[in-house]
N, C-alpha and C positions, 0 to 999 in steps of 0.2 A: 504493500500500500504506500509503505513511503516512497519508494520506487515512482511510480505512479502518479504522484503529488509531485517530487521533484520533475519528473519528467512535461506536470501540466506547466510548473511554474515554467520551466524554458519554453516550452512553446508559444505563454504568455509574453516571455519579454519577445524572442522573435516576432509573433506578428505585433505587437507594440511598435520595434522597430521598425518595422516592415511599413507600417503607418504613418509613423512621424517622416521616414524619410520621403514617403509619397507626396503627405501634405507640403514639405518645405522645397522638393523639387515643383508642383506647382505653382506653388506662391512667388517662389525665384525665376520660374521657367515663364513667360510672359508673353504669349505670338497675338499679332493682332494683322489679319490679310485684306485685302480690299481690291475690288475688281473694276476695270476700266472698258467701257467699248470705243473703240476706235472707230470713227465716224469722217468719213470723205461727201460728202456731195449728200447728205443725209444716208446714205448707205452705211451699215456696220461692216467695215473690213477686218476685222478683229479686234483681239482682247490682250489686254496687259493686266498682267498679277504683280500687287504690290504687296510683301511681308513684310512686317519687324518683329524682332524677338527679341524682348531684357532677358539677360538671365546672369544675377550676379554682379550687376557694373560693367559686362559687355552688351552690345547690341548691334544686331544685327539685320544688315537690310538685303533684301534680294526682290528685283523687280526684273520680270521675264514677260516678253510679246511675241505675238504671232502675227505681223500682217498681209494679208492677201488681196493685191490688188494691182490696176492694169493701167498704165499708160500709152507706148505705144506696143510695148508686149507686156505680158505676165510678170506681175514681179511677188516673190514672197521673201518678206526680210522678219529675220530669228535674233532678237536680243536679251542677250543676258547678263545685267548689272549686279554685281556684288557688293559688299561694305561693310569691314567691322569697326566698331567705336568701343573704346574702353575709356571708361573714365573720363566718356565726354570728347574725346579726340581719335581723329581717324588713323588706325594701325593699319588694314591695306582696304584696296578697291578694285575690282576689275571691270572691263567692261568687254564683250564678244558680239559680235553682230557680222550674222553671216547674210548673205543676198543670193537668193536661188540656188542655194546649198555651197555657197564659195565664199570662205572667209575675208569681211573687208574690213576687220579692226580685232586690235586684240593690245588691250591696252589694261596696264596692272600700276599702282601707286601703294610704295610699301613704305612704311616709318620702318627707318635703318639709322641708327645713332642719332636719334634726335634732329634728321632730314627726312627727307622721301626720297626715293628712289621711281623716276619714272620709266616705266618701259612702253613703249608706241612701237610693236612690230619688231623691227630688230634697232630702236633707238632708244637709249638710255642715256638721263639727263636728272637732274637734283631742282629740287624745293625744297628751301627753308623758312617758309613759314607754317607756321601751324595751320594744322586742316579740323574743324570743329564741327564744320557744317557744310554738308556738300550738297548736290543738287536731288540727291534721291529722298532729304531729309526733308524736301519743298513734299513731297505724298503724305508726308505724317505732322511737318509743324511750320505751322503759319510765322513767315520771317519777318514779325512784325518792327523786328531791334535791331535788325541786320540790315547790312549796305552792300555786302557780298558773300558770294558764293562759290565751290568749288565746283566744278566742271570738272568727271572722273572721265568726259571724253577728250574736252580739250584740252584737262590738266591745264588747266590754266584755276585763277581766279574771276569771277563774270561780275559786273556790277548788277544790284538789284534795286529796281527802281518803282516805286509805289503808283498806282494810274489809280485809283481808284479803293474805296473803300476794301477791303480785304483782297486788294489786286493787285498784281505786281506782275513786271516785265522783265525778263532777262533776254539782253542784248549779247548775240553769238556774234562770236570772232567772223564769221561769214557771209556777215548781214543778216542773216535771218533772225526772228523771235520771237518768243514765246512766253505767252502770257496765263497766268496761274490764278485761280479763282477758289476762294476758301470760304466756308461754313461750320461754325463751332470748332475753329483751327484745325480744319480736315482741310484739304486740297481736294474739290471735288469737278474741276472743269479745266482741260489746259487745253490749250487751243496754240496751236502750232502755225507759225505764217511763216510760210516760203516763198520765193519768185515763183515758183511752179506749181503751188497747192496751197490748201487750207487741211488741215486733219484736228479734227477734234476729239480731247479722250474726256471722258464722260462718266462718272462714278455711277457702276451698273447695279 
């Protein structure tokens, strides 16, 4: 019997443990995802998925799309951004995007001694300024204190410019740009202006 009694109490503290460790991995572990339709000429040409996930003083962002759609031929382009933040500042980012299944960027920015390290393809280059807030972090919070931004495509820094009540513009190194539109410091409307199109992404 005492056998028995000893044997209940371990299996009591196991699942005990078994519990507490479940509870404090959700409470630390933190995803929150949100979905976009991509919208051309009122048509949905696809969807972009945007994630973050606290867990612990890191976070993590991942936004992936799919667009399908025709100019003077077919085109379908596949993107997919990464980003970890620790403690509030960006440790690496990448970015991939291929075009009818043919790689046309492959761009990564990693903190290495207190710089970044840029790589574009087969080019590598340094930034020393701090990276806090980069342009994936425009899906999850409204930059309402902020004057700039990072760009994990151009690797560069973008200025960001207020148009309107919870509106804001970010001007590309290429002329183009695009304008961000928030609700209860959500980003729920971007609208993309090029020489050759309008696309709009639209929180579905």
């Amino acid at each position: 019997m005492k056998t028995s009694a000893n044997n209940y109490s371990a299996l009591k503290i196991l699942i005990t443990a078994f519990l507490l460790t479940y509870l404090v991995t959700d409470i630390s572990a933190q995803e929150k995802r949100v979905k976009y339709n991509i919208i051309r000429n009122d048509n949905v040409i696809g969807q972009m998925q945007f994630s973050q996930k606290n867990e612990s003083g890191n976070l993590y962002l991942t936004m992936t799309s799919l667009t399908k759609t025709r100019f003077v031929f077919n085109i379908e382009v596949n993107i997919e951004e990464r980003a970890h933040f620790q403690n509030g500042q960006l440790i690496s980012s990448s970015v991939q995007r291929r075009v009818n299944g043919k790689e046309k960027a492959n761009k990564q920015t990693r903190l290495v001694n207190n710089s970044y390290q840029l790589h574009s393809n087969q080019n590598i280059s340094r930034l020393n300024q701090p990276i806090r807030y980069n342009l994936m972090m425009l899906y999850a919070n409204e930059p309402s204190e902020l004057e700039q931004v990072y760009s994990d495509n151009y690797q560069q820094f973008l200025d960001i410019k207020r148009t309107g009540a919870h509106t804001y513009r970010i001007q590309l190194p290429d002329g183009n740009y695009n304008d961000y539109h928030f609700a209860n410091g959500l980003c729920h409307e971007i609208i993309i202006h090029n020489t050759l199109y309008t696309i709009k992404m639209q929180m579905a």
